[in-house]
C-alpha positions as CSV (number, residue, x, y, z in Angstrom):
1,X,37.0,100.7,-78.8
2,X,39.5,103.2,-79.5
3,X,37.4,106.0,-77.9
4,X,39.7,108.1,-75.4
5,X,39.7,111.2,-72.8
6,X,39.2,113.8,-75.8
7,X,36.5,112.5,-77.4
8,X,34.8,112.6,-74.0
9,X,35.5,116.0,-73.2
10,X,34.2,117.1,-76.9
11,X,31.2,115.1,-76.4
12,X,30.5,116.6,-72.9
13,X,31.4,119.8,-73.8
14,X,29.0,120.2,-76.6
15,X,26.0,118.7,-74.8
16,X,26.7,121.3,-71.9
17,X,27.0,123.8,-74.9
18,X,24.4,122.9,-76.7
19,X,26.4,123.9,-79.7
20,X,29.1,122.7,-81.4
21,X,30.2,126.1,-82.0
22,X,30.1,127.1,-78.5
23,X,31.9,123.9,-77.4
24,X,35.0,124.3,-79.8
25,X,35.2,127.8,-78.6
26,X,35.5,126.8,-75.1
27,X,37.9,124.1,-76.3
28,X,39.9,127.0,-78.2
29,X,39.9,124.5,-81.1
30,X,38.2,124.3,-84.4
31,X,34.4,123.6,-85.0
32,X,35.5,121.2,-87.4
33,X,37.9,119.4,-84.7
34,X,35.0,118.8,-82.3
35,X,32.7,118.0,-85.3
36,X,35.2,115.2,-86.4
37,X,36.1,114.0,-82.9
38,X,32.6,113.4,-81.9
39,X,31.6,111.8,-84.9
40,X,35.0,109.1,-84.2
41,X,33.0,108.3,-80.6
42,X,29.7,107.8,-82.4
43,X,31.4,105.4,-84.9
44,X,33.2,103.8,-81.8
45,X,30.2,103.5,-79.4
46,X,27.6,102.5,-82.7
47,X,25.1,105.1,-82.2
48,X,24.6,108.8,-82.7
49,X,24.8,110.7,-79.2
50,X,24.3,114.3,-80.3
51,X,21.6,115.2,-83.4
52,X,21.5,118.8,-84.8
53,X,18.9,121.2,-84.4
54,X,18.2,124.9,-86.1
55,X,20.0,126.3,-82.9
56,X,22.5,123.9,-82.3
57,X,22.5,120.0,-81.0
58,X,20.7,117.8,-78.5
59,X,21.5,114.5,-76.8
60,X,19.8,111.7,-78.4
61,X,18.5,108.9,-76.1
62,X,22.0,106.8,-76.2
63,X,23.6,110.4,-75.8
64,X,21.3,110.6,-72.6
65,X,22.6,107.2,-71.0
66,X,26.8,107.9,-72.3
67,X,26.6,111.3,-70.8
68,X,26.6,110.8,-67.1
69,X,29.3,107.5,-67.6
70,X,31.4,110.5,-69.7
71,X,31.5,113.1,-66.9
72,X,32.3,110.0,-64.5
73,X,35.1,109.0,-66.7
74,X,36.6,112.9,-66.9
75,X,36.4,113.3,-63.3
76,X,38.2,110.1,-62.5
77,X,40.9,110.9,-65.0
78,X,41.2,115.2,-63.1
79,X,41.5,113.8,-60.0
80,X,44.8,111.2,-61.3
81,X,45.8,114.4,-62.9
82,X,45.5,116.1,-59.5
83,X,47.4,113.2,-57.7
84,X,50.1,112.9,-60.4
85,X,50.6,116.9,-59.7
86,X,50.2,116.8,-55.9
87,X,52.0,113.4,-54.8
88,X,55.5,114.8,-54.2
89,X,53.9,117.6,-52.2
90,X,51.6,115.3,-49.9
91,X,52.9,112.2,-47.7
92,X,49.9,110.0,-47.6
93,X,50.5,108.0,-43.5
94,X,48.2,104.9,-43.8
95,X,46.8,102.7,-41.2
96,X,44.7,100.0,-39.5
97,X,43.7,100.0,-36.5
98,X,45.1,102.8,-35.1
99,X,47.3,105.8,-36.1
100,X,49.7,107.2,-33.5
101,X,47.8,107.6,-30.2
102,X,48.6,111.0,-28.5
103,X,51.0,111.6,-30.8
104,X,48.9,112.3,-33.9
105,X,47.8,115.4,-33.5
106,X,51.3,116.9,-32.6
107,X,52.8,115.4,-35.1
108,X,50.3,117.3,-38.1
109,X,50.8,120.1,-36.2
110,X,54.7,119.6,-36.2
111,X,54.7,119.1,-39.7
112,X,52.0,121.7,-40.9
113,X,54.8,124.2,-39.6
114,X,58.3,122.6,-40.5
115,X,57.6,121.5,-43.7
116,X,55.5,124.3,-45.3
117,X,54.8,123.4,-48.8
118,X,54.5,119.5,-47.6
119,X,50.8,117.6,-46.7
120,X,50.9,114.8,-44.2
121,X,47.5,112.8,-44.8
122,X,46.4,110.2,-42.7
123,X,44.9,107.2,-44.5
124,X,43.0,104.6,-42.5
125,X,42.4,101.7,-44.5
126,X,41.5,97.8,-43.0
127,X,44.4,95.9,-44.0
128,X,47.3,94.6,-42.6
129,X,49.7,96.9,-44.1
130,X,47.3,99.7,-43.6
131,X,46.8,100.3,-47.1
132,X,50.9,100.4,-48.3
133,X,50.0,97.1,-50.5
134,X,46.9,98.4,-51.9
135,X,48.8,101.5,-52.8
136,X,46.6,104.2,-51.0
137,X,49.6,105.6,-48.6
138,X,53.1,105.8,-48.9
139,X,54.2,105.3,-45.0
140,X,52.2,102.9,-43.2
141,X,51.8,102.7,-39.2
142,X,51.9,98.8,-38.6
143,X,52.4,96.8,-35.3
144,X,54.4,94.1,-36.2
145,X,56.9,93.5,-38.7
146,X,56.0,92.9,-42.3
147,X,56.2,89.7,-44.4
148,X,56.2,90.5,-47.7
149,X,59.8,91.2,-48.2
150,X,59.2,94.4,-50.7
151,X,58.7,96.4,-48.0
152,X,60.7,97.6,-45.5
153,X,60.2,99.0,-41.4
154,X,61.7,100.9,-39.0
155,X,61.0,100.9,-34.9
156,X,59.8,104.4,-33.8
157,X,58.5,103.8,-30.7
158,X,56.6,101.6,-27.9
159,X,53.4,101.7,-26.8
160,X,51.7,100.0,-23.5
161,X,49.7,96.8,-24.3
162,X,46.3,97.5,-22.8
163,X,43.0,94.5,-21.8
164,X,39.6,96.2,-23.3
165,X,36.5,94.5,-21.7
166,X,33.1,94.7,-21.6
167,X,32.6,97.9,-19.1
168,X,30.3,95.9,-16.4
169,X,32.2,92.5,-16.8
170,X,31.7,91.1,-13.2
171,X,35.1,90.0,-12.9
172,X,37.0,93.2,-13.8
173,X,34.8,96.4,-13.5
174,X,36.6,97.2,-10.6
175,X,40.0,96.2,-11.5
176,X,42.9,98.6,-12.4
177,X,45.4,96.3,-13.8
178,X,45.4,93.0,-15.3
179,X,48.0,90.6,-15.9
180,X,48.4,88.2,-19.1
181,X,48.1,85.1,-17.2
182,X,44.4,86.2,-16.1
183,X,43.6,87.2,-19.8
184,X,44.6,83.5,-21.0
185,X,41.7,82.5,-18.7
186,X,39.3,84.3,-21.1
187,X,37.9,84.3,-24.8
188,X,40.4,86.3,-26.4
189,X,39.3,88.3,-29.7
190,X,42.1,89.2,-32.1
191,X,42.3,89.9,-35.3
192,X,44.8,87.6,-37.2
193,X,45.3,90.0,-40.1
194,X,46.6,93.8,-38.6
195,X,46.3,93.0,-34.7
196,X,48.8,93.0,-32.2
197,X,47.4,89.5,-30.4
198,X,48.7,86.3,-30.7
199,X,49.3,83.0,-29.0
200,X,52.8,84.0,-29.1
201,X,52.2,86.6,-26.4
202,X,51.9,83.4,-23.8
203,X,54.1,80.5,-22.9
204,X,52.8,77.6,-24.5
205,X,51.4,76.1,-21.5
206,X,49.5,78.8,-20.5
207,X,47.9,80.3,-23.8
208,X,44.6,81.3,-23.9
209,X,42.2,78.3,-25.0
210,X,39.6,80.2,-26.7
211,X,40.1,82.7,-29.4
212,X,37.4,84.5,-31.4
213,X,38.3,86.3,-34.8
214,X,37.4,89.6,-35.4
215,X,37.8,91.7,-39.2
216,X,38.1,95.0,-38.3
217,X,39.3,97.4,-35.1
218,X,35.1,97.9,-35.4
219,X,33.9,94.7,-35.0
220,X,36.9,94.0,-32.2
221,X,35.5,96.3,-30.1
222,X,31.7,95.4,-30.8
223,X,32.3,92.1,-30.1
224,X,33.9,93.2,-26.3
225,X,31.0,95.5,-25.9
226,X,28.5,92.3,-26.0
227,X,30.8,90.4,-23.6
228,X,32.2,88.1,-25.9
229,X,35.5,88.0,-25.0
230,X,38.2,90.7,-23.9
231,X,41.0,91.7,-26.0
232,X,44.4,93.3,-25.7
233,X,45.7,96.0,-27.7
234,X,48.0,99.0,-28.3
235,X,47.4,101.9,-25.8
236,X,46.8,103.9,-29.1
237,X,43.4,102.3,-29.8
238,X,42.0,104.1,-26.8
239,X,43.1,107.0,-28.0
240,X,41.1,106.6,-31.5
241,X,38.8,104.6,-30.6
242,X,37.4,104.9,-27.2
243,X,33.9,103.4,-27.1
244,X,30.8,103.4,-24.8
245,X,30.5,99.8,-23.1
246,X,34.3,99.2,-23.7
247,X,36.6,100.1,-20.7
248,X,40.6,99.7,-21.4
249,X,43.2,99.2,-18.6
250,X,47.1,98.4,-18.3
251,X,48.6,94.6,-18.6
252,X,50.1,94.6,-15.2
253,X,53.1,92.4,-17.0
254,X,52.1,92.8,-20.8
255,X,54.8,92.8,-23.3
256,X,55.0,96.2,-25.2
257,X,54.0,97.0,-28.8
258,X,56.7,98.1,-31.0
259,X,55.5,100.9,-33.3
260,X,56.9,100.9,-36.7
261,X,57.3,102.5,-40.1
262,X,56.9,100.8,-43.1
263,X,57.3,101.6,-46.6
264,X,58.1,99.8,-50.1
265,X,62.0,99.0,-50.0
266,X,62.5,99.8,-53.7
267,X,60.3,103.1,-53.6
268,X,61.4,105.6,-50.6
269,X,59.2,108.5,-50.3
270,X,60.1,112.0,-50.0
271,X,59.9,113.2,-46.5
272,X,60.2,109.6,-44.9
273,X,63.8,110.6,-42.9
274,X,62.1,113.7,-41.5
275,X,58.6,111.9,-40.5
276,X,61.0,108.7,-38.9
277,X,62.7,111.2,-37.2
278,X,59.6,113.4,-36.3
279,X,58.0,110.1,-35.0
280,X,60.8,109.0,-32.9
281,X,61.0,112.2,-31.4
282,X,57.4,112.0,-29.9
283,X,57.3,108.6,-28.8
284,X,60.4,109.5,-26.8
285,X,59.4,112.5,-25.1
286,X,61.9,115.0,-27.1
């Protein structure tokens, strides 16, 4: 079908208008233009949509079923228009699990006032590149260092790994630290795609034998609510996503969580120096 973006707006126009009249002056084109143009979709889609009347035109059944799918179609296509206009003027920050912490707030704020005439947009989206692949942010927040070699990361910052267990977990309710060799003694949940958990964390003889696998930051923490296993994390996930039944506490001797950047290496967005150096600025207390 050769049908395209016009002939849609003709078509909607003059069933809002009831007219064809009315619809090419609201198009500020001829009546003979929207006439013509409508009468190309017809021949495209194989049925009439719009039958005169003494006072102007009505949607015929088919009409009735396109028209809904045509306003879909327009509004789709305004709000690419919208994102084509707006994407140098908003930096879309994506991310998984969690964003960054304390520091997320302050840092909108920060950037609300230095760069006037700039959006920072946080994006949370479950993957492991916190939506950079799929395309829905241009930054994303990861915790560990990329793979696919298009993209490309910077260090900002380290975080405290934190142990999340079930809140009346016999063994630890009380407890105010915990160290990793204690943690290897338990069911460990992790989520192999964007968590910050693996067997790596351990020397080999004294890994954790049980692992559970978890999809989402959601599930994670369901899954330690029912007292399935414990799990350790970036302090930053308490900060998003505290929960009721899930208690978090230090790793008395827990490696720390590097906080990185990440972007595509052959794309650079506007902004990223000044949100690297934002970014760095907060995580190190300046």
């Amino acid at each position: 079908m050769a049908w395209d973006l016009r002939a849609l707006e003709f078509f909607v126009a003059a069933a809002d208008a009831g007219s064809f009249t009315e619809a090419a002056a609201r198009l500020y084109v001829s009546q003979a233009a929207v006439s013509r143009t409508i009468a190309t979709l017809e021949h495209d889609v194989g049925d009439r949509l719009l039958r005169r009347v003494p006072r102007g035109c009505e949607l015929t059944s088919v009409g009735q079923q396109v028209l809904p799918q045509a306003r879909r179609v327009l509004a789709e296509a305004e709000r690419f228009t919208d994102f084509l206009t707006t994407r140098h003027g908003v930096l879309r920050l994506g991310y998984a699990w969690a964003a960054l912490g304390v520091h997320t707030a302050p840092l909108q704020r920060q950037w609300s006032t230095e760069r006037t005439g700039s959006t920072l947009q946080l994006v949370r989206h479950n993957s492991p590149t916190g939506g950079l692949v799929e395309g829905v942010c241009d930054v994303a927040v990861i915790r560990r260092a990329p793979e696919d070699p298009r993209l490309d990361s910077v260090v900002v910052g380290l975080e405290r790994r934190l142990v999340a267990f079930a809140s009346d977990d016999e063994r630890w309710a009380r407890r105010r630290v915990i160290t990793m060799a204690e943690i290897a003694e338990r069911t460990v949940i992790v989520d192999p795609r964007s968590g910050t958990t693996s067997s790596d964390l351990w020397p080999q003889a004294h890994a954790p034998h049980d692992y559970l696998e978890s999809t989402d930051v959601d599930h994670w923490l369901d899954a330690i609510a029912a007292g399935r296993g414990v799990g350790t994390t970036a302090e930053a996930t308490e900060h998003h996503h505290s929960r009721h039944g899930v208690t978090f506490r230090p790793v008395k001797d827990g490696p720390r969580v590097p906080v990185r950047l990440a972007w595509w290496r052959d794309s650079v967005p506007s902004g990223l120096g000044d949100l690297v150096d934002a970014v760095t600025r907060l995580y190190s207390g300046g």
